[in-house]
The first five atom37 places (N, CA, C, CB, O) and aatype in JSON, in Angstrom:
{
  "aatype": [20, 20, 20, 20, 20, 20, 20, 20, 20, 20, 20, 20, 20, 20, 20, 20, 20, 20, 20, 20, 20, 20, 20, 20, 20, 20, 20, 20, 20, 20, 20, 20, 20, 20, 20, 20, 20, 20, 20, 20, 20, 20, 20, 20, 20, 20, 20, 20, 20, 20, 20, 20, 20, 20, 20, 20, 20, 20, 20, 20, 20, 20, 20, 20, 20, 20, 20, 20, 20, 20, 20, 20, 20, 20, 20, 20, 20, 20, 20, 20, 20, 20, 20, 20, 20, 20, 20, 20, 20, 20, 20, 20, 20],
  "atom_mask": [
    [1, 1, 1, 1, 1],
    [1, 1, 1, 1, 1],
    [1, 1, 1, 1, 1],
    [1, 1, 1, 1, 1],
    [1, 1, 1, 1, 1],
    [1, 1, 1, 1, 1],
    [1, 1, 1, 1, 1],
    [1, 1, 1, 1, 1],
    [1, 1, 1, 1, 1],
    [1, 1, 1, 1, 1],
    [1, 1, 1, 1, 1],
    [1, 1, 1, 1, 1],
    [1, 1, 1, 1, 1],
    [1, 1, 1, 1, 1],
    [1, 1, 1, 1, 1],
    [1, 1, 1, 1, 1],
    [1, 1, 1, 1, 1],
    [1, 1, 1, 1, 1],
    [1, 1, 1, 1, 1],
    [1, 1, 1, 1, 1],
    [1, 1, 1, 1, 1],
    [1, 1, 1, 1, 1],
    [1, 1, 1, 1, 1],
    [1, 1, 1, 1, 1],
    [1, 1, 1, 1, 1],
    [1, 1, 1, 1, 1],
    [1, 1, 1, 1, 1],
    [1, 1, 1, 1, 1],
    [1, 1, 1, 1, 1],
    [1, 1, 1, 1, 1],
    [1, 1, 1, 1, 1],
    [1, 1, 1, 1, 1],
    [1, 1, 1, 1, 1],
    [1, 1, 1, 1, 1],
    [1, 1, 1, 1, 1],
    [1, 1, 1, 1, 1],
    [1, 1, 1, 1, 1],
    [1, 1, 1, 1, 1],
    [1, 1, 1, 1, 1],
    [1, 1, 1, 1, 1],
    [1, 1, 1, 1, 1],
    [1, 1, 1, 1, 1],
    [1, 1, 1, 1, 1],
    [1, 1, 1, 1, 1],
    [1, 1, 1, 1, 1],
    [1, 1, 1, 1, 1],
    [1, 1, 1, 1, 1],
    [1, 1, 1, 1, 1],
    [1, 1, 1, 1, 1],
    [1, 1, 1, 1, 1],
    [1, 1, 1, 1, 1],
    [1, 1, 1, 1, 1],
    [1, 1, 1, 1, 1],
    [1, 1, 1, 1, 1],
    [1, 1, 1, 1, 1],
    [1, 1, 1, 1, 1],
    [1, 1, 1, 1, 1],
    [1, 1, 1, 1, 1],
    [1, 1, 1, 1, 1],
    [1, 1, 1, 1, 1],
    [1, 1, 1, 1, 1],
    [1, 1, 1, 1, 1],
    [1, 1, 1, 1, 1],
    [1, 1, 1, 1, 1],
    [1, 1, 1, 1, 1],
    [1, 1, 1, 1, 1],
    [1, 1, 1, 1, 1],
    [1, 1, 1, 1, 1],
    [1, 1, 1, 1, 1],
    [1, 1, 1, 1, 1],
    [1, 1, 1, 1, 1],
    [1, 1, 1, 1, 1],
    [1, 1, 1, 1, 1],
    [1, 1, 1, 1, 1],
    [1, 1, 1, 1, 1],
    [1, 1, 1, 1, 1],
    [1, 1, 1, 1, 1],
    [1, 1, 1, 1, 1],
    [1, 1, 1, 1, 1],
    [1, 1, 1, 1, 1],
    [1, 1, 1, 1, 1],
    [1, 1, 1, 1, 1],
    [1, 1, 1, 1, 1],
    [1, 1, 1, 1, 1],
    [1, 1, 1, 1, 1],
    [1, 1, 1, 1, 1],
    [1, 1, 1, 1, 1],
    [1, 1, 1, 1, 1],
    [1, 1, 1, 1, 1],
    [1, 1, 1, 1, 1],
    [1, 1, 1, 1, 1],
    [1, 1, 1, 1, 1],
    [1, 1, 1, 1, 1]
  ],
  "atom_positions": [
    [[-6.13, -135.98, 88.2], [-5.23, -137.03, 87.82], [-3.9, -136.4, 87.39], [-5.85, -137.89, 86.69], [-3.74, -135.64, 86.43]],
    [[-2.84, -136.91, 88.4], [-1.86, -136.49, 87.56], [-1.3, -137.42, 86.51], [-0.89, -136.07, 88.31], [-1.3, -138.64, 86.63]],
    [[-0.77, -136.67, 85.35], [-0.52, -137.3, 84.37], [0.52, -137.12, 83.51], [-1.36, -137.28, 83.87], [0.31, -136.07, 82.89]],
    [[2.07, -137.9, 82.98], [3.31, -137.32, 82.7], [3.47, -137.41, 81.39], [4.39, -137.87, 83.36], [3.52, -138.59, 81.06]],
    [[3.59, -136.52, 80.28], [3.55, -136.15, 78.61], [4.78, -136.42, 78.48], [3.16, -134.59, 77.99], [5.44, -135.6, 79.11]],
    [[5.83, -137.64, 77.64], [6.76, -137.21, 76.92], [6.25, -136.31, 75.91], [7.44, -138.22, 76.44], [5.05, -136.12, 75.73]],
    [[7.28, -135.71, 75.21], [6.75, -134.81, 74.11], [5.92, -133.47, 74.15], [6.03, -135.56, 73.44], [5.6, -132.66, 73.28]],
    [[5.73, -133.56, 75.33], [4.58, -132.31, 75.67], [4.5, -130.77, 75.19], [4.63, -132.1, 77.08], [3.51, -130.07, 75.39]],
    [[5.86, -130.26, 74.43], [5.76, -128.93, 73.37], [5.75, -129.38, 72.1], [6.97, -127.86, 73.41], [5.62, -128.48, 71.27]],
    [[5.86, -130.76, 71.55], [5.67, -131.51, 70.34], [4.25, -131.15, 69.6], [5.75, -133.07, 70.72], [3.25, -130.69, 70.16]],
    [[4.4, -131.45, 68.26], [3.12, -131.31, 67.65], [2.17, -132.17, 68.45], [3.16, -131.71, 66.15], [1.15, -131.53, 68.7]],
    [[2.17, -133.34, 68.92], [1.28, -133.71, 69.31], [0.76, -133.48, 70.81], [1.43, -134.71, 68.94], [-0.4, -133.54, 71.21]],
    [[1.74, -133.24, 71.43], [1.83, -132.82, 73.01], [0.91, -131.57, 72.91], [3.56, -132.42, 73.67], [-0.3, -131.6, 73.14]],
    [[1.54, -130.58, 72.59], [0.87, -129.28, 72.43], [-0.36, -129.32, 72.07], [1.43, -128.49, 71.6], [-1.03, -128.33, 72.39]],
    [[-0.89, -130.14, 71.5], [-2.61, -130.3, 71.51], [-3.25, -130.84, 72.53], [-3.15, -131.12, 70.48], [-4.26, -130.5, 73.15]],
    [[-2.25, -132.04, 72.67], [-2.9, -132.3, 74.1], [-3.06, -131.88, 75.33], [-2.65, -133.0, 74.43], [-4.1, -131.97, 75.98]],
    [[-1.73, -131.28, 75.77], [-1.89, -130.82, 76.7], [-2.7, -129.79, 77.31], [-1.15, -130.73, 76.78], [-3.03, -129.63, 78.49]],
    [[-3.08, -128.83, 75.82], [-4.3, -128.04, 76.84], [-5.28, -128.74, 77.53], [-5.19, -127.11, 76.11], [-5.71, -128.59, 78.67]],
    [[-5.63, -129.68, 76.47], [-7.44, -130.54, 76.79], [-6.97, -130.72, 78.19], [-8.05, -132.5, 75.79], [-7.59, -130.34, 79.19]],
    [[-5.71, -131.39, 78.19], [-5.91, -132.66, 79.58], [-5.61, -131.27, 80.74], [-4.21, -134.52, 79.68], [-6.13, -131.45, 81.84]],
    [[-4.97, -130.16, 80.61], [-5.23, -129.17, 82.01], [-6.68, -128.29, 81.85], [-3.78, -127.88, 82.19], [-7.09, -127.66, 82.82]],
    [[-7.44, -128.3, 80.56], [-8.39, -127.55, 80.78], [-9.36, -128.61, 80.99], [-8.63, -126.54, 79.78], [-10.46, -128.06, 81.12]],
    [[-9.47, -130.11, 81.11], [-10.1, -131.02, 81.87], [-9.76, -131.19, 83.72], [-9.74, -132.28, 81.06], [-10.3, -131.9, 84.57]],
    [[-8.88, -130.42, 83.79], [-8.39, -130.56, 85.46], [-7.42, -131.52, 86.27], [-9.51, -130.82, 86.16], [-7.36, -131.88, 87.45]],
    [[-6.56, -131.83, 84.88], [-5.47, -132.77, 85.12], [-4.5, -132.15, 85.38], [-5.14, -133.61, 84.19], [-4.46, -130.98, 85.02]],
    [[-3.39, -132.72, 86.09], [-1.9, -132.0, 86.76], [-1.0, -132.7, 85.6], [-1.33, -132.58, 88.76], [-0.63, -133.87, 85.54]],
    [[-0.78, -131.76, 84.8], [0.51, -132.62, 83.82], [1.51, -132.16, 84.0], [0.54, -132.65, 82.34], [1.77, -130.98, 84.21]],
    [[2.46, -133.42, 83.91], [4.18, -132.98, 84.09], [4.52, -133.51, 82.77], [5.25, -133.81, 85.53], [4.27, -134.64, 82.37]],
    [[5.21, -132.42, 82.04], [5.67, -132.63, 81.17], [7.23, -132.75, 80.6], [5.09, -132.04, 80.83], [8.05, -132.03, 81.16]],
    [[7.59, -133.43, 79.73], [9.47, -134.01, 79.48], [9.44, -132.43, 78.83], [10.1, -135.91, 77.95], [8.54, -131.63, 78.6]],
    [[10.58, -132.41, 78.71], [11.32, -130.93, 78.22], [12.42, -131.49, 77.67], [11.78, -129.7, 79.42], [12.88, -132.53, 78.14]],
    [[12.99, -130.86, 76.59], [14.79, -131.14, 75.85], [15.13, -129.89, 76.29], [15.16, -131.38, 73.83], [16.08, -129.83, 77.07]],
    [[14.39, -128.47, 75.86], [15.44, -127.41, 76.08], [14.91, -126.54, 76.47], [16.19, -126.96, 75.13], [13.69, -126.53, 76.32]],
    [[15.5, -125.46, 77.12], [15.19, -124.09, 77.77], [13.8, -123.61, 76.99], [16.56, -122.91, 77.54], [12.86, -123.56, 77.77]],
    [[13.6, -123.38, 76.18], [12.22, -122.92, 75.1], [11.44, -123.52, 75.7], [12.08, -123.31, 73.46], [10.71, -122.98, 76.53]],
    [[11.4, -125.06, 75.36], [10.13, -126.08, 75.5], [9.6, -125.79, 77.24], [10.76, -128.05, 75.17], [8.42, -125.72, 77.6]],
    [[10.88, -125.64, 78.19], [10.44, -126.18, 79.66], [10.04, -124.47, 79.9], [11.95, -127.13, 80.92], [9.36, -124.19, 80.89]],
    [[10.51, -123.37, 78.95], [9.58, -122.08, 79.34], [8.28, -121.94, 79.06], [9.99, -120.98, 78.8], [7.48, -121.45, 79.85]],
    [[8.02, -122.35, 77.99], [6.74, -122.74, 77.16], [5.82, -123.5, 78.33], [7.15, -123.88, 75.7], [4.87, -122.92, 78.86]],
    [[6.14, -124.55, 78.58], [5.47, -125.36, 79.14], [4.93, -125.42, 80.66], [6.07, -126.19, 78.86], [4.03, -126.04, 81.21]],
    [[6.03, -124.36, 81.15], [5.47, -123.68, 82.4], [4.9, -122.5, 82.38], [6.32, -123.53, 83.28], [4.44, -122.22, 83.49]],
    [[4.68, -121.33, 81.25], [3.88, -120.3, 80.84], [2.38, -120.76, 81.05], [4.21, -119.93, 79.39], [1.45, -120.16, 81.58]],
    [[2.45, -122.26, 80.35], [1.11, -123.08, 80.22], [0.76, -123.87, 81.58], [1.24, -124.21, 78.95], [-0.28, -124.53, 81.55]],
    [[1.23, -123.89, 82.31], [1.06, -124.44, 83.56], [1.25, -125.76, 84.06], [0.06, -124.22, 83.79], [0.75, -126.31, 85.05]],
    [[2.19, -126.24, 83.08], [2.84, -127.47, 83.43], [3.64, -127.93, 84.23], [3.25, -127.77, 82.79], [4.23, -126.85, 84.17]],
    [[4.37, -128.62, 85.09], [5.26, -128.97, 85.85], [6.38, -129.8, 84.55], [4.53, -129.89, 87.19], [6.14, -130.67, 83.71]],
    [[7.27, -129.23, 84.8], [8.48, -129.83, 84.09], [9.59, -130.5, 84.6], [9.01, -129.01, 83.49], [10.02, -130.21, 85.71]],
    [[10.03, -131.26, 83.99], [10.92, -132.32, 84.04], [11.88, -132.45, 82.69], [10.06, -133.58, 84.28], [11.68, -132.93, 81.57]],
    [[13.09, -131.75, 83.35], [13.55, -131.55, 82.06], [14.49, -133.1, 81.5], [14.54, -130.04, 82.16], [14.99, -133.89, 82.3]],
    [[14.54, -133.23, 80.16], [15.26, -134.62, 79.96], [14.94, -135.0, 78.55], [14.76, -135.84, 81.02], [14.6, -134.06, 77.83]],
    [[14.97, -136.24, 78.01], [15.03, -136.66, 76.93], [14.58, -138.15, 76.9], [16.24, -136.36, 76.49], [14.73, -138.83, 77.92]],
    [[14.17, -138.56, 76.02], [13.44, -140.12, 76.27], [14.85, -141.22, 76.81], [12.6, -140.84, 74.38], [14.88, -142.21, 77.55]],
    [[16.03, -140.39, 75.92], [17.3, -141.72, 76.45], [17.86, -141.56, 77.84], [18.83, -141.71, 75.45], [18.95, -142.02, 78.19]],
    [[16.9, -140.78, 78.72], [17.69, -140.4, 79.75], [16.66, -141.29, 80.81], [17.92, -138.6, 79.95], [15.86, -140.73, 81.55]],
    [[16.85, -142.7, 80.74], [16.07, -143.35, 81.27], [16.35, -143.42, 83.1], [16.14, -144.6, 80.45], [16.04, -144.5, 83.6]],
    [[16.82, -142.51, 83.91], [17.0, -142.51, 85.16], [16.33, -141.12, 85.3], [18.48, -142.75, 85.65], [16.12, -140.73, 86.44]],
    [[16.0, -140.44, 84.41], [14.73, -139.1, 84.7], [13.75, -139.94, 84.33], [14.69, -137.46, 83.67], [12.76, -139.82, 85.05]],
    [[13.68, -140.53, 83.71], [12.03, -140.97, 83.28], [11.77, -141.86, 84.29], [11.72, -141.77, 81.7], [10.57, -142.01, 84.51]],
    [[12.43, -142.39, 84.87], [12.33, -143.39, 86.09], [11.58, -142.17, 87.48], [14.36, -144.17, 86.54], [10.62, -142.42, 88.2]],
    [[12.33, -141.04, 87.47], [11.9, -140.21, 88.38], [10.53, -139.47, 88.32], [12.82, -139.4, 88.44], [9.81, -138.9, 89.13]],
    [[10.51, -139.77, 86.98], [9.07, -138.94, 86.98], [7.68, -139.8, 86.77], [9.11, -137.83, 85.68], [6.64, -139.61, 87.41]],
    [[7.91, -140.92, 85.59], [6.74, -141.47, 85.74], [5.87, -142.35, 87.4], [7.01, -142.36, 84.62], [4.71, -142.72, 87.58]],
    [[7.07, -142.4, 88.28], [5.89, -143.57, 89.33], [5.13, -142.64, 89.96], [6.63, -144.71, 90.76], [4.4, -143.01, 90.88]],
    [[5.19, -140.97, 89.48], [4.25, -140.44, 90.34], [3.03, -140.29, 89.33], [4.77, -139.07, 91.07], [2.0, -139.82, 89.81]],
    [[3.04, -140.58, 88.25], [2.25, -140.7, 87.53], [0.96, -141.31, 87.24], [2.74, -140.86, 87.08], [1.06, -142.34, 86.58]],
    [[-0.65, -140.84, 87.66], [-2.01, -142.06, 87.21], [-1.46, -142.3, 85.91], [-3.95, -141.45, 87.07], [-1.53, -143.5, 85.66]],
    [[-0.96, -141.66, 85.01], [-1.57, -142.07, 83.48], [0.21, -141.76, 83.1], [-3.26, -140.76, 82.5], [0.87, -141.04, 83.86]],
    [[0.73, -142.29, 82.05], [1.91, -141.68, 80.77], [1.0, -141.37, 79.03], [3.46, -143.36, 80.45], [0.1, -142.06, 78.56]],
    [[1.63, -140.18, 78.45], [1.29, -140.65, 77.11], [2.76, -140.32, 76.67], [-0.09, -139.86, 76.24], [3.53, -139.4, 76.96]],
    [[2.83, -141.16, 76.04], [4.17, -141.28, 75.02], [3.73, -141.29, 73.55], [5.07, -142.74, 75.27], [2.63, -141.79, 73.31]],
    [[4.46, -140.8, 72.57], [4.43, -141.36, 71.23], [2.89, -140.66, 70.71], [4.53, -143.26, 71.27], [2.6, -139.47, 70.73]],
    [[2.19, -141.61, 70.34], [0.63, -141.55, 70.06], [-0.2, -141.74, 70.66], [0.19, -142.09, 69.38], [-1.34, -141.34, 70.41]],
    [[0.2, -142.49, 71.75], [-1.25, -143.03, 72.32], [-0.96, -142.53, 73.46], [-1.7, -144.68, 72.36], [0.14, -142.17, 73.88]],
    [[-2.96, -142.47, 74.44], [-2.98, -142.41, 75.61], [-3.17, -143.32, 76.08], [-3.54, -141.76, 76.01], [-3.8, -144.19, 75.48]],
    [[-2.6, -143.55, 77.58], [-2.47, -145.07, 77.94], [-3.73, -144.9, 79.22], [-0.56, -145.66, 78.55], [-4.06, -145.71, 80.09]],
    [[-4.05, -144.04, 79.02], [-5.46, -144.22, 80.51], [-6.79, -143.57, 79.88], [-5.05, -143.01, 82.37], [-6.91, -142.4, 79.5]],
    [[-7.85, -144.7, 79.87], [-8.8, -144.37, 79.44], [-9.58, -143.17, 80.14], [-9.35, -145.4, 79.31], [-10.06, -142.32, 79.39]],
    [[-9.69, -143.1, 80.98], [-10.28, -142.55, 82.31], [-9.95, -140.97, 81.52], [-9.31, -143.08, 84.15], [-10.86, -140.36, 80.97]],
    [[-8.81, -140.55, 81.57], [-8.17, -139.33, 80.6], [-8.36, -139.25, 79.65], [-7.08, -139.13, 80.4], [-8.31, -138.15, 79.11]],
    [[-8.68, -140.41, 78.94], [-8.99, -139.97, 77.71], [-10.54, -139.74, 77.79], [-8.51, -140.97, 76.61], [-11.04, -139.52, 76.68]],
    [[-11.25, -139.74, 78.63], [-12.62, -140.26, 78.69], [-12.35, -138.32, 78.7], [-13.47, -141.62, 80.17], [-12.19, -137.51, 77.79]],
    [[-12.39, -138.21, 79.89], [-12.09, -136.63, 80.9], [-11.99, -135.22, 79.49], [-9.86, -136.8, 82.08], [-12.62, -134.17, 79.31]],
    [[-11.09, -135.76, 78.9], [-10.73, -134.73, 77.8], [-11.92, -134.8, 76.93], [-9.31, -135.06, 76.95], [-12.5, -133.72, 76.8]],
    [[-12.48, -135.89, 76.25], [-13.82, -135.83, 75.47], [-14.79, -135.31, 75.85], [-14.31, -136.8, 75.2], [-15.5, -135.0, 74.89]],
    [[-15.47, -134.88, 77.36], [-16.3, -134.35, 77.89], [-15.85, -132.51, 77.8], [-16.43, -135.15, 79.27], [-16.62, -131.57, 78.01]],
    [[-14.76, -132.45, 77.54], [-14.33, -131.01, 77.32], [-15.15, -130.16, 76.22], [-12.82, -131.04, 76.88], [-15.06, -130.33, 75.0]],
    [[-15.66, -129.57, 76.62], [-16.42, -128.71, 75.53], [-15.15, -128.1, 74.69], [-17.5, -127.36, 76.28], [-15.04, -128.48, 73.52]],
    [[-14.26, -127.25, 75.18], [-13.08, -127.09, 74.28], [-12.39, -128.24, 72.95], [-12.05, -126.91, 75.33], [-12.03, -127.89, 71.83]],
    [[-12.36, -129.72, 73.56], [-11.21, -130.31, 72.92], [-11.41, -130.24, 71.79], [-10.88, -131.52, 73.18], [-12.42, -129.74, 71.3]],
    [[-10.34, -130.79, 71.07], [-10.3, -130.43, 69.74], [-10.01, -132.22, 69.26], [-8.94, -129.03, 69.35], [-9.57, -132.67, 68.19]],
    [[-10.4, -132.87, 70.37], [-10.33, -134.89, 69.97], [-11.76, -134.86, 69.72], [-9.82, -136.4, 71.54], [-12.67, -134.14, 70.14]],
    [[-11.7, -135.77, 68.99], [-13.59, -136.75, 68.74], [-12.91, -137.65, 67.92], [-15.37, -135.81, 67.66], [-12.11, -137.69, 66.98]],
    [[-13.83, -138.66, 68.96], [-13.79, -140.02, 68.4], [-14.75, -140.9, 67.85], [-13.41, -140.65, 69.17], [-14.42, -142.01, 67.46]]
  ]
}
């Protein structure tokens, strides 16, 4: 599943994003700056660099998207399901 992280070197991104690539998901993740989009391709992310107000990148990136998580929540159960079966994660619900 591919799947597109605003926030994805964020405190909360950065947790997630391992689960959801060490579950076998393709994440593309938002980037603000040179750090975050190095970071995030060290980790094996596809990046998209931009900012939430830059609503003609976010247009470009989410329709290739199964799933978005923004903010707090995940918006596809299916992923969220995927990551709980992870012997690694660090979610329980």
């Amino acid at each position: 599943m591919r799947l597109f992280v605003t926030g994805a070197s964020g405190h909360i991104g950065s947790a997630v994003v391992p689960d959801l690539l060490a579950a076998g998901h393709r994440v593309v993740g938002l980037a603000r700056s040179d750090a975050s989009a190095t970071a995030l391709t060290a980790a094996g992310v596809e990046v998209r660099r931009g900012s939430l107000d830059d609503l003609d990148g976010l247009r470009e990136a989410a329709p290739d998207a199964d799933a978005v998580r923004a903010s707090k929540r995940m918006f596809c159960r299916a992923a969220r399901a995927s990551i709980q079966r992870t012997p690694s994660s660090s979610r329980r619900e």
